[in-house]
DRENPAFI-452007 format. One record per residue: residue in one letter; x, y, z of N, C-alpha, C in turn. Coordinates in pm, whole numbers, plus 50000, padded with zeros to 5 digits. Example, Ala and Ser with C-alpha at 12.3 -4.5 7.8 and 13.67 -1.06 7.14 Angstrom:
@residu:A; nx:51319; ny:49431; nz:50780; cax:51230; cay:49550; caz:50780; cx:51320; cy:49670; cz:50780
@residu:S; nx:51285; ny:49775; nz:50708; cax:51367; cay:49894; caz:50714; cx:51290; cy:50003; cz:50787
// end
This chain:
@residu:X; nx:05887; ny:46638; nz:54862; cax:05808; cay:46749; caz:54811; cx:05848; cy:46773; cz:54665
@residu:X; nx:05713; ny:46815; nz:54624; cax:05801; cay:46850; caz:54475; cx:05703; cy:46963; cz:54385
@residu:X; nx:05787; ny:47039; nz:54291; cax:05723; cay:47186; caz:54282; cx:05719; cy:47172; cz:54119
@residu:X; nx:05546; ny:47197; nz:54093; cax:05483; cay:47268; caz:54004; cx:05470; cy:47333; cz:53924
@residu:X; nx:05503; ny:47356; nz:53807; cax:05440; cay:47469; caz:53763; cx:05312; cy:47445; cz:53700
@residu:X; nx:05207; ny:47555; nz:53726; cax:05072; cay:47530; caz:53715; cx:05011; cy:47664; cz:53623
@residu:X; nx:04892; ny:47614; nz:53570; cax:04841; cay:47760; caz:53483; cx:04691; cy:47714; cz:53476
@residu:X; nx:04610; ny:47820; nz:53499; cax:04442; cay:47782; caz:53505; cx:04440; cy:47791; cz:53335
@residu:X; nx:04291; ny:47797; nz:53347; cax:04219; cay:47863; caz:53218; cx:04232; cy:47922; cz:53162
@residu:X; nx:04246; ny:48072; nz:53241; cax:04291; cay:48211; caz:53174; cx:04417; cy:48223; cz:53130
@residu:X; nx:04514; ny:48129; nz:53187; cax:04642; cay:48128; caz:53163; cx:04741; cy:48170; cz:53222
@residu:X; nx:04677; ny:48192; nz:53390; cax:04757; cay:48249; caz:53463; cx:04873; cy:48148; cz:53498
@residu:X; nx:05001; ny:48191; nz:53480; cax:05122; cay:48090; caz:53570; cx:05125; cy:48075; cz:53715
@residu:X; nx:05150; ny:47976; nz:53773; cax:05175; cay:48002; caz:53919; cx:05253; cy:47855; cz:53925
@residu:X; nx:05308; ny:47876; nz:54081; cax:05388; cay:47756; caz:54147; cx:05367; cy:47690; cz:54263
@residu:X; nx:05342; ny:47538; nz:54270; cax:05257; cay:47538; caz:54395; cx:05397; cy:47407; cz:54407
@residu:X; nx:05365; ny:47377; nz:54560; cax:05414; cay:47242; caz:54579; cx:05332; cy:47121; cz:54639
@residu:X; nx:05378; ny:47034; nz:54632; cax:05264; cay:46917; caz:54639; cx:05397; cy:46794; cz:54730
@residu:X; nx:05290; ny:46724; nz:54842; cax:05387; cay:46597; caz:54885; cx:05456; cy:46518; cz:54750
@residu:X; nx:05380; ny:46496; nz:54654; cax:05430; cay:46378; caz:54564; cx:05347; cy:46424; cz:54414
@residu:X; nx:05356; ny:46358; nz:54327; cax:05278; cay:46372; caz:54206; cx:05146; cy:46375; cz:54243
@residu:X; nx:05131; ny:46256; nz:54284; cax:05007; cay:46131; caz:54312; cx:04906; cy:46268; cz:54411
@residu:X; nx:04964; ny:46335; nz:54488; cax:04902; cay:46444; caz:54602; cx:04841; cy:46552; cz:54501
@residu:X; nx:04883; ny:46615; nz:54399; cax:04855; cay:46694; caz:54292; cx:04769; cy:46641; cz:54218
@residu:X; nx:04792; ny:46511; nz:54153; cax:04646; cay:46470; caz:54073; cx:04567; cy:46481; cz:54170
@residu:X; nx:04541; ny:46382; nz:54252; cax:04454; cay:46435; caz:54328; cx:04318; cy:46543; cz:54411
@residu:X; nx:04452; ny:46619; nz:54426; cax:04409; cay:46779; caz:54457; cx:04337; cy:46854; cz:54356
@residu:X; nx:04377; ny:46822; nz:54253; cax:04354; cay:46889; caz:54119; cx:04262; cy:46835; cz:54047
@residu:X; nx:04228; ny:46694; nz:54081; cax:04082; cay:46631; caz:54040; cx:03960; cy:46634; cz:54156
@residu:X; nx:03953; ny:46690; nz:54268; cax:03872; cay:46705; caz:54370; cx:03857; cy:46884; cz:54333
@residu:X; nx:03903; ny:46960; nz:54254; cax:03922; cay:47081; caz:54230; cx:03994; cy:47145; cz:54338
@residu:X; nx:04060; ny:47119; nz:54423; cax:04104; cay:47183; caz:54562; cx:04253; cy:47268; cz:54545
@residu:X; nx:04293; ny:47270; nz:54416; cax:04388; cay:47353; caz:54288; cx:04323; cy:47478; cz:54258
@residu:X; nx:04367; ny:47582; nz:54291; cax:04276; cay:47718; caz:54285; cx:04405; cy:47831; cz:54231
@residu:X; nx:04414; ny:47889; nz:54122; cax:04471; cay:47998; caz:54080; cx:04466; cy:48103; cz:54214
@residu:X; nx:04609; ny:48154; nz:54191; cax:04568; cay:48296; caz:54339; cx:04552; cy:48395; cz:54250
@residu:X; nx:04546; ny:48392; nz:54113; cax:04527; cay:48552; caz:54098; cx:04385; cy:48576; cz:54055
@residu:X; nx:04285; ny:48405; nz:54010; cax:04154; cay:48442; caz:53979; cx:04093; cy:48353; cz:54059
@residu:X; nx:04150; ny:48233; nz:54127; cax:04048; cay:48153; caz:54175; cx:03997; cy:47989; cz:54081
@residu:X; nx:04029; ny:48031; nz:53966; cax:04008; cay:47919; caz:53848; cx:04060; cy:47755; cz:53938
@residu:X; nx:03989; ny:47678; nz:53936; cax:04017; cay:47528; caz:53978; cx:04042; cy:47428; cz:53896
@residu:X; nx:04055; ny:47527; nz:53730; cax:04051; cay:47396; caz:53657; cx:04206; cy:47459; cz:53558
@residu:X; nx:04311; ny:47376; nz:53631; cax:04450; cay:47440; caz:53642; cx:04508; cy:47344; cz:53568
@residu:X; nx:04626; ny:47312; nz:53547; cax:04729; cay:47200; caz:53470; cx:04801; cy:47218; cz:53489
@residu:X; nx:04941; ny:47155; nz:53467; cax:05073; cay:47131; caz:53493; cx:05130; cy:47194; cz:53360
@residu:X; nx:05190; ny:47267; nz:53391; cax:05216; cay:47390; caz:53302; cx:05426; cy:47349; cz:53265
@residu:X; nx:05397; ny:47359; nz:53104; cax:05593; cay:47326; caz:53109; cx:05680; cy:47381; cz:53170
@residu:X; nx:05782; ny:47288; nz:53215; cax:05862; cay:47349; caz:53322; cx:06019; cy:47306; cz:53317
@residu:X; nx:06117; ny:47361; nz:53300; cax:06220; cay:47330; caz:53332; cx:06288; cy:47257; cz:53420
@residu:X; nx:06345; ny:47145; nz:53408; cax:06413; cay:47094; caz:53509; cx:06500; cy:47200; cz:53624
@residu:X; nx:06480; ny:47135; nz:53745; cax:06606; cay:47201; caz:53823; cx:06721; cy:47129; cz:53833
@residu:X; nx:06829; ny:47185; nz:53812; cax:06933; cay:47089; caz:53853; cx:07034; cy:47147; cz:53960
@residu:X; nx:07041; ny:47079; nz:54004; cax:07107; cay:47100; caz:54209; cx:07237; cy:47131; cz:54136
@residu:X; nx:07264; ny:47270; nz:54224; cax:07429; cay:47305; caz:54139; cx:07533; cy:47251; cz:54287
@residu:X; nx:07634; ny:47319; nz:54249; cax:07734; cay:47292; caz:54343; cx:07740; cy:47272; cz:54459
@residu:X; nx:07784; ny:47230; nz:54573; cax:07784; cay:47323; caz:54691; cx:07839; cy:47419; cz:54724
@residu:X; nx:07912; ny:47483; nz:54690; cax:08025; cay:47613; caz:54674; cx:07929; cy:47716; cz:54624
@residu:X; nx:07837; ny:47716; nz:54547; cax:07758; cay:47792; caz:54496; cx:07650; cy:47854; cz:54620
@residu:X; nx:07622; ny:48000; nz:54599; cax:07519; cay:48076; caz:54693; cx:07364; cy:48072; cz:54731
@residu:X; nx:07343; ny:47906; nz:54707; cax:07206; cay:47901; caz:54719; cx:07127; cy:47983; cz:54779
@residu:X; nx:07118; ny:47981; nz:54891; cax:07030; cay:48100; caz:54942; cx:07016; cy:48233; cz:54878
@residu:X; nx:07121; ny:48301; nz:54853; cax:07103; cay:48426; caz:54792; cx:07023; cy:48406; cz:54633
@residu:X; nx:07073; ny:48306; nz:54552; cax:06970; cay:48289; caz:54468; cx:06813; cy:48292; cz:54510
@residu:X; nx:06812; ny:48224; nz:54581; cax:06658; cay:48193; caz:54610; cx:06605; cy:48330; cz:54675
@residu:X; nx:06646; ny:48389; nz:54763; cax:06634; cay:48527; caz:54811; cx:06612; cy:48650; cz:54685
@residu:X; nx:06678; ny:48642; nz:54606; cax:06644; cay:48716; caz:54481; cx:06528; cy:48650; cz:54410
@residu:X; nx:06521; ny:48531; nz:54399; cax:06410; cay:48496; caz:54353; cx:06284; cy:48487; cz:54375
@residu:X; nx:06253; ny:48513; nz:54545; cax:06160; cay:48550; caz:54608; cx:06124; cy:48708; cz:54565
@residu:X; nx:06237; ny:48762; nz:54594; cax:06209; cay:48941; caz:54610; cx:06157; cy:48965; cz:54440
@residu:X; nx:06197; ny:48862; nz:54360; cax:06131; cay:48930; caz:54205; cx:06010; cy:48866; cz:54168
@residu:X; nx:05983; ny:48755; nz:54245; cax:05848; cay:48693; caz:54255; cx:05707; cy:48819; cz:54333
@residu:X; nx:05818; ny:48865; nz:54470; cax:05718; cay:48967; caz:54532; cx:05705; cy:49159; cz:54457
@residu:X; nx:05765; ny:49207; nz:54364; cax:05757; cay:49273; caz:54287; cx:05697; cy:49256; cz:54167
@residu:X; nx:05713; ny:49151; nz:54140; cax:05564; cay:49107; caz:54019; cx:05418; cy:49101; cz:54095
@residu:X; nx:05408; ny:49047; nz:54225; cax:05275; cay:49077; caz:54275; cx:05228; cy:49231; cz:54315
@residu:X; nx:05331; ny:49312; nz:54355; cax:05292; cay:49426; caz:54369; cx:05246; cy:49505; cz:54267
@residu:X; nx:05386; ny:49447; nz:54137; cax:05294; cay:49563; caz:54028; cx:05140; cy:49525; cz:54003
@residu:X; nx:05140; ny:49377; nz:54037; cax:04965; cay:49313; caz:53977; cx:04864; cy:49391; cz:54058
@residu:X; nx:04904; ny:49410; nz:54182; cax:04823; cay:49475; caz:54298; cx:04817; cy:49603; cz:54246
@residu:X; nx:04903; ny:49709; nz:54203; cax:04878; cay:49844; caz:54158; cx:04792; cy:49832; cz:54048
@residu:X; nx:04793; ny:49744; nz:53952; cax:04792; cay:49770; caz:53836; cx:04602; cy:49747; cz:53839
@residu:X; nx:04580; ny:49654; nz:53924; cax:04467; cay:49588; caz:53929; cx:04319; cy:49640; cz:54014
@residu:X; nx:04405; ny:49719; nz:54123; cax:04345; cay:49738; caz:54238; cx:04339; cy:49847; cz:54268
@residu:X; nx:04241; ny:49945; nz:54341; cax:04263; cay:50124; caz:54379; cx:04304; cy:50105; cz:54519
@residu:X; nx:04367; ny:50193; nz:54523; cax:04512; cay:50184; caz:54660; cx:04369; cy:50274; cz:54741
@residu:X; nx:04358; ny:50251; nz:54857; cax:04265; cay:50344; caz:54942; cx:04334; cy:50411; cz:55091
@residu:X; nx:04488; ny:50393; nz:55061; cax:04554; cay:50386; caz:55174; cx:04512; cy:50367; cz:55324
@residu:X; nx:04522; ny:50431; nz:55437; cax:04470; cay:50368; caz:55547; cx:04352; cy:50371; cz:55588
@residu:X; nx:04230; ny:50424; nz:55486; cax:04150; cay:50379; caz:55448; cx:04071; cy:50232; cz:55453
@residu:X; nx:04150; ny:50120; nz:55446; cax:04160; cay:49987; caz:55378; cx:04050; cy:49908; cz:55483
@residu:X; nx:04075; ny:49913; nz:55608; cax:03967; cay:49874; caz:55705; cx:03820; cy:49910; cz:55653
@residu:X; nx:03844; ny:50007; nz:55633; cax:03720; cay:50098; caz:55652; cx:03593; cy:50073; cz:55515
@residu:X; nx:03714; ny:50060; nz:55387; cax:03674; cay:50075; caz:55254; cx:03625; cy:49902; cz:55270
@residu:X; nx:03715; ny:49798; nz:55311; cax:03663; cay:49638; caz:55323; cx:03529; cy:49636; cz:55386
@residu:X; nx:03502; ny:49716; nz:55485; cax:03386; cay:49693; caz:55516; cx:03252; cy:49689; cz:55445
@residu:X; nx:03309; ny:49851; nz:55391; cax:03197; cay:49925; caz:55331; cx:03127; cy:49803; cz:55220
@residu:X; nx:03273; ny:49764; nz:55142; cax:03274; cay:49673; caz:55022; cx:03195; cy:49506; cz:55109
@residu:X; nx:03235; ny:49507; nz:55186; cax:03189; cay:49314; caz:55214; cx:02986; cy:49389; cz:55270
@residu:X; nx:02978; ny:49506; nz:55353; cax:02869; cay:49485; caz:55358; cx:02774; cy:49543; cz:55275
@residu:X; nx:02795; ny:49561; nz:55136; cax:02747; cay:49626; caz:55027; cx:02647; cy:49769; cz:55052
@residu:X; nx:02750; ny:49864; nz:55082; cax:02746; cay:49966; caz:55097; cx:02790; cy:50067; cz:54967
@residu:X; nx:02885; ny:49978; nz:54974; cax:02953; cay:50047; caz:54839; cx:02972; cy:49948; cz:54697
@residu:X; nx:02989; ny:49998; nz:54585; cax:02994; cay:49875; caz:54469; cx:03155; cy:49763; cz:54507
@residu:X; nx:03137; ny:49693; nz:54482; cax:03217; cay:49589; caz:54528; cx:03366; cy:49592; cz:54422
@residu:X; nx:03521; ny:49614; nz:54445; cax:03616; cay:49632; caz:54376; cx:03735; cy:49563; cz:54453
@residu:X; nx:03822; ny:49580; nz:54385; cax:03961; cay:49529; caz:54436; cx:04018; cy:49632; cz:54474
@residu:X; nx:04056; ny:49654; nz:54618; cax:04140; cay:49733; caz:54707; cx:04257; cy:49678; cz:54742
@residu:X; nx:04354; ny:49785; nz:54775; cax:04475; cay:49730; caz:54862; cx:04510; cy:49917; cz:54941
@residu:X; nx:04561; ny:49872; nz:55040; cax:04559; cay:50002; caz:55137; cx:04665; cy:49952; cz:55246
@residu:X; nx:04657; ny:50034; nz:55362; cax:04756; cay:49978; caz:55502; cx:04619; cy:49969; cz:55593
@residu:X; nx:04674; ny:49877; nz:55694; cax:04555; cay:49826; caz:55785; cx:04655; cy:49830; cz:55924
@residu:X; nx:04632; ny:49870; nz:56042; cax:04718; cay:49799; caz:56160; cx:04685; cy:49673; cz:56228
@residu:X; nx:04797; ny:49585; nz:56305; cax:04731; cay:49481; caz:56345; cx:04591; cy:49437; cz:56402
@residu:X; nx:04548; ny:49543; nz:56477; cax:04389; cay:49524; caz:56505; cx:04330; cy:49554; cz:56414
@residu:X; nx:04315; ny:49643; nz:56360; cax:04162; cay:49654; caz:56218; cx:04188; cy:49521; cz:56190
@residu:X; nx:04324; ny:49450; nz:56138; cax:04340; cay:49309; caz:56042; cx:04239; cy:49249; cz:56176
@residu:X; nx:04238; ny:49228; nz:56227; cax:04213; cay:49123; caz:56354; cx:04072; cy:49134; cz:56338
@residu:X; nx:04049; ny:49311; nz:56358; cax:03899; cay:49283; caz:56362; cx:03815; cy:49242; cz:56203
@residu:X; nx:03898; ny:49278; nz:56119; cax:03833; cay:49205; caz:55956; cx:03823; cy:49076; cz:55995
@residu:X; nx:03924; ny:49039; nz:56016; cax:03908; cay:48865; caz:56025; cx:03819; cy:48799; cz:56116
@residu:X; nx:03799; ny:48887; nz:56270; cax:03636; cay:48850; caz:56294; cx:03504; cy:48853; cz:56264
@residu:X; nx:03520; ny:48961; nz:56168; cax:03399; cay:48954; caz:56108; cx:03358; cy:48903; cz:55966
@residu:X; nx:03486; ny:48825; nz:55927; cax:03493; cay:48724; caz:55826; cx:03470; cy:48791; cz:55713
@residu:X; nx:03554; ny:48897; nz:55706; cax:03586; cay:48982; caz:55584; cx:03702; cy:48914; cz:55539
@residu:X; nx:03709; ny:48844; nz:55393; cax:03838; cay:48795; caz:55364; cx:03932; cy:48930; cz:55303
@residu:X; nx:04002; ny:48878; nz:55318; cax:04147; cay:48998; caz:55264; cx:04266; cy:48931; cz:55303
@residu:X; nx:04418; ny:48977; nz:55244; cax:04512; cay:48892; caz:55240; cx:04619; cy:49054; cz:55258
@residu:X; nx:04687; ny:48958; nz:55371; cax:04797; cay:49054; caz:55380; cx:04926; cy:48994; cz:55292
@residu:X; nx:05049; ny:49081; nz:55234; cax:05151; cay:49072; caz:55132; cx:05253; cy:49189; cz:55186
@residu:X; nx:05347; ny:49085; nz:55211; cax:05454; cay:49240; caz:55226; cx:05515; cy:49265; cz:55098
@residu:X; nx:05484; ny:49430; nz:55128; cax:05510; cay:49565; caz:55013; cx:05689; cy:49577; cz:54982
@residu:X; nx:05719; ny:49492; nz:54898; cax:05846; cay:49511; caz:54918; cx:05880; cy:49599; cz:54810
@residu:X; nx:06018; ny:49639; nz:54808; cax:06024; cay:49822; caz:54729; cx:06055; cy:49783; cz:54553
@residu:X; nx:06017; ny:49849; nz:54526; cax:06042; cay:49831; caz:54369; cx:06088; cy:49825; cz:54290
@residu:X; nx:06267; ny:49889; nz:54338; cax:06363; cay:49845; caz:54264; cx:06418; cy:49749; cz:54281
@residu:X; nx:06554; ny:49734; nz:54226; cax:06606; cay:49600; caz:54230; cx:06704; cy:49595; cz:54360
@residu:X; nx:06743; ny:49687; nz:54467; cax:06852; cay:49643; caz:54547; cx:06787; cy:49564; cz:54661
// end
């Protein structure tokens, strides 16, 4: 496996992983390379730093664990920043929005496992993200 860094059009960064190089050209010439924050398919291999495998004595996991949790606090602020919070609302407001009832926007809210269940039968897309807290501990 081997990991990416990628950026559409607009210039969004992101990180994907791919079986091999050869799996990425590929993917990325069939357009099947899609930005998550716009959707853009026409992406590139964006400069990237080598990794270099440290010690074994060293805390891998906990690195990577922090590096997740500051990866998932950059999506949340994007989600506030981007989107009107409709709180548990969110079922209700997806609907309204997929069956054009209402003008069509970017929401984020709380949903319980069934509303999710029932969106997804009725082929309302939406994406669940856990809300993780905002500071740093």
């Amino acid at each position: 496996m081997i990991l990416f860094n990628l950026r559409c059009g607009a210039g969004h960064e992101f990180e994907a992983w791919f079986r091999d190089g050869a799996t990425y050209d590929a993917q990325a010439a069939a357009g099947e390379v899609g930005c998550p924050v716009c959707g853009d398919s026409h992406v590139a291999k964006a400069p990237m730093a080598p990794r270099i495998a440290k010690s074994r004595g060293e805390d891998r996991p906990r690195a990577v664990a922090a590096e997740v949790m500051q990866k998932l606090r950059e999506l949340r602020r994007h989600v506030e920043q981007n989107a009107e919070h409709v709180g548990d609302r969110f079922a209700e407001e997806a609907r309204r929005i997929h069956y054009g009832e209402t003008e069509r926007r970017d929401i984020y809210g709380e949903a319980t496992d069934s509303e999710a269940e029932a969106l997804a039968e009725e082929g309302i897309g939406f994406a669940r993200i856990p809300w993780v807290p905002t500071g740093t501990n």
